[in-house]
PLY file of the C-alpha trace (Angstrom):
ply
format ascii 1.0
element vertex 162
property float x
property float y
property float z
element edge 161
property int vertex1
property int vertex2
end_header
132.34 101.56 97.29
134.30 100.48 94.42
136.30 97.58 94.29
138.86 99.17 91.49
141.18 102.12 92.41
140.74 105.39 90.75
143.78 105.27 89.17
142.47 103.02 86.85
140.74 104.61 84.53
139.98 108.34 85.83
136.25 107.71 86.88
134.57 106.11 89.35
133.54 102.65 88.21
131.00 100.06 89.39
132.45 96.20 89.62
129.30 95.13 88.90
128.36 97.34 85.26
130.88 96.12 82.96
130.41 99.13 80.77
131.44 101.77 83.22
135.10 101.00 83.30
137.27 103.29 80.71
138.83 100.14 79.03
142.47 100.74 78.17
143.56 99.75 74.27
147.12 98.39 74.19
148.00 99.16 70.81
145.63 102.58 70.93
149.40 104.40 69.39
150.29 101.52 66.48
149.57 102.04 63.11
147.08 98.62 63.05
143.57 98.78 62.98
142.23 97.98 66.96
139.05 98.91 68.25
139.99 102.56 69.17
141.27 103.56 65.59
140.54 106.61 65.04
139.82 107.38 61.43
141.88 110.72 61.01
144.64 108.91 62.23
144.65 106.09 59.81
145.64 106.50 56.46
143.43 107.17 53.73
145.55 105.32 51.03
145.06 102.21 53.57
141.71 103.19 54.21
140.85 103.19 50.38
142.66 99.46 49.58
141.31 97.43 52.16
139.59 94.66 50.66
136.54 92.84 51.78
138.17 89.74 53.77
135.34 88.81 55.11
133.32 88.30 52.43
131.45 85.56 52.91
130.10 82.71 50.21
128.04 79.72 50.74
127.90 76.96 47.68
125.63 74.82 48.01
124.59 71.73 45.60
121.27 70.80 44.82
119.71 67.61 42.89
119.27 70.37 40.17
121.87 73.43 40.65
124.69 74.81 42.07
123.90 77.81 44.02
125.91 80.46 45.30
124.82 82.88 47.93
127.35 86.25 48.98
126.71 88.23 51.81
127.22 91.83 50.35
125.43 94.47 52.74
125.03 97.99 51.71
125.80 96.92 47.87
123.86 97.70 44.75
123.65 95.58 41.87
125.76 97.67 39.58
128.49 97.38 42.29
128.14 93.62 41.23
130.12 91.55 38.80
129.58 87.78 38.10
131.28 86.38 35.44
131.91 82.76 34.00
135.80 82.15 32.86
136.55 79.44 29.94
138.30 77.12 32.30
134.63 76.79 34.46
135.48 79.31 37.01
132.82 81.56 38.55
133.94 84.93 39.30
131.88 86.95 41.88
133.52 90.44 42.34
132.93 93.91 43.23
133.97 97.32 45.21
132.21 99.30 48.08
133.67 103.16 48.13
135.07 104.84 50.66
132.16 107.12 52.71
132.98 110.87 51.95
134.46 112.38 54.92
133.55 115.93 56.23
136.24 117.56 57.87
133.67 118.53 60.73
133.09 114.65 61.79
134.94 113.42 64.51
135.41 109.45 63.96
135.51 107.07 66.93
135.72 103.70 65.17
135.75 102.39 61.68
135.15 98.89 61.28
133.17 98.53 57.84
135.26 97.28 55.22
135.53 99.13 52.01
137.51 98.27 48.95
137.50 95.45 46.21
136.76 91.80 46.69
136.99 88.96 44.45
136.12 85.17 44.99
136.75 82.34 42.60
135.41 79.00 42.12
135.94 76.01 40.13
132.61 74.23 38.74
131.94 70.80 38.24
131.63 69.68 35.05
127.84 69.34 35.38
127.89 72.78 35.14
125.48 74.60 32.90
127.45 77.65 31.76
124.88 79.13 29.40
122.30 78.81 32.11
123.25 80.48 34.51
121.29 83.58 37.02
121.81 85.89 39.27
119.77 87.90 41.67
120.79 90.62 44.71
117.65 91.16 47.59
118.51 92.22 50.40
122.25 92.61 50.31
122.41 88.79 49.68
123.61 87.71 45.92
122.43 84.41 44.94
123.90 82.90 41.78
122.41 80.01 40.07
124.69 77.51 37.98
121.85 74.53 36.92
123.11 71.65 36.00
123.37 69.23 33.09
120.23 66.76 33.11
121.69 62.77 33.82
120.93 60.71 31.46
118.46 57.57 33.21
119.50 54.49 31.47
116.99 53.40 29.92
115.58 49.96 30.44
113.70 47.90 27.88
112.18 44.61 29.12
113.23 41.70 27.36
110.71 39.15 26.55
111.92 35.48 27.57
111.11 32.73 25.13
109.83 29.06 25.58
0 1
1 2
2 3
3 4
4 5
5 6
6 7
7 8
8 9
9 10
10 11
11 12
12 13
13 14
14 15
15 16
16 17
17 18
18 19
19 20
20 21
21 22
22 23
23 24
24 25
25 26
26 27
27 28
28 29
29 30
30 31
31 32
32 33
33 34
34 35
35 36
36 37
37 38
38 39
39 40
40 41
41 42
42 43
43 44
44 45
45 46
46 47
47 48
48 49
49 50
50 51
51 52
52 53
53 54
54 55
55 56
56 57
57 58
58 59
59 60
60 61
61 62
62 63
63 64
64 65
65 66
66 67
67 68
68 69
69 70
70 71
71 72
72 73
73 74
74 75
75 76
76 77
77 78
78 79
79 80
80 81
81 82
82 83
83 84
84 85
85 86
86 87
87 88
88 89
89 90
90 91
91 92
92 93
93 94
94 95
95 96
96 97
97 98
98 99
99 100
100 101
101 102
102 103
103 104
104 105
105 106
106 107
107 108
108 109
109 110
110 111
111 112
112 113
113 114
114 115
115 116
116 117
117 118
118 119
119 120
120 121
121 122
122 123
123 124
124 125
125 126
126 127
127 128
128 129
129 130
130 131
131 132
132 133
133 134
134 135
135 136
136 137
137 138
138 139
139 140
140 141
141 142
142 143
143 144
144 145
145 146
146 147
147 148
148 149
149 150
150 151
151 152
152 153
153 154
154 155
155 156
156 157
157 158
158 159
159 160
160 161
C-alpha cells in the first residue's frame, strides 16, 4: 500500500525507495539551467559561452616552489595555455568545445560545462619567472613557479683576543 496518492506523480510509488517517485522540477518551463534541462530546449548560443565556473585551482607553497594544480577533466594539453604576464601574474587558461550534436539524440540533462576559462594570479616576488614548468596527467595541470634561493647570512667566527 502506498503511503503517497496517485495523483502525485502518475505511478505507483514505494515510501520506502526514494528513487521511484517521479520528482516534480519547479522551474522544468524557465529558461535557467535546472536539473531537467533539456538540451534542445536550451540555447545553443548559451550553450556555446558558458564558461568553466567551476574550475578549480589549488596554490600551494613549498620551502622551494610555488605550485599550482587545475582540475581540467576531459582536456588535452593543446587545449592548455599558461602564460607569465610582466607584472608577475600567472595566467592559466583554456576552452573545452561544445560536443557535436546529432539531430537523432534525445538529451535528458546537460551538466558538463563547456566554454572558456581563465584564472589569474599574482606571484610573490620570490618568484622564479624564467623557471617555471608545467605538466597535464590525468586531467590535472600542475604548474611549477620555483623560487629564488635565500640568501643564509653568512657567519664568520670572530677570534677573541687576550
Amino acid at each position: 500500500m502506498s503511503l503517497i496518492p496517485s495523483w502525485f506523480g502518475g505511478r505507483r510509488s514505494n515510501v520506502f525507495d526514494p528513487f521511484s517517485l517521479d520528482l516534480w522540477d519547479p522551474f522544468k518551463d524557465f529558461p535557467l539551467p535546472s536539473s531537467s534541462l533539456v538540451a534542445s530546449n536550451f540555447p545553443q548560443t548559451f550553450r556555446e559561452n558558458t564558461a568553466f565556473v567551476n574550475t578549480r585551482i589549488d596554490w600551494k607553497e613549498t620551502p622551494e616552489a610555488h605550485v599550482f594544480k587545475a582540475d581540467l577533466p576531459g582536456l588535452k594539453k593543446e587545449e592548455v595555455k599558461v602564460e607569465i604576464e610582466d607584472d608577475r601574474v600567472i595566467q592559466i587558461s583554456g576552452e573545452r568545445n561544445v560536443e557535436k550534436e546529432d539531430k537523432n539524440d534525445t538529451w535528458h540533462r546537460v551538466e558538463r560545462s563547456s566554454g572558456k576559462f581563465m584564472r589569474r594570479f599574482r606571484l610573490p616576488e620570490n618568484a622564479r619567472l624564467d623557471q617555471v614548468k608545467a605538466s597535464m596527467e590525468n586531467g590535472v595541470l600542475t604548474v611549477t613557479v620555483p623560487k629564488v634561493e635565500e640568501k643564509k647570512p653568512e657567519v664568520k667566527a670572530i677570534e677573541i683576543s687576550g
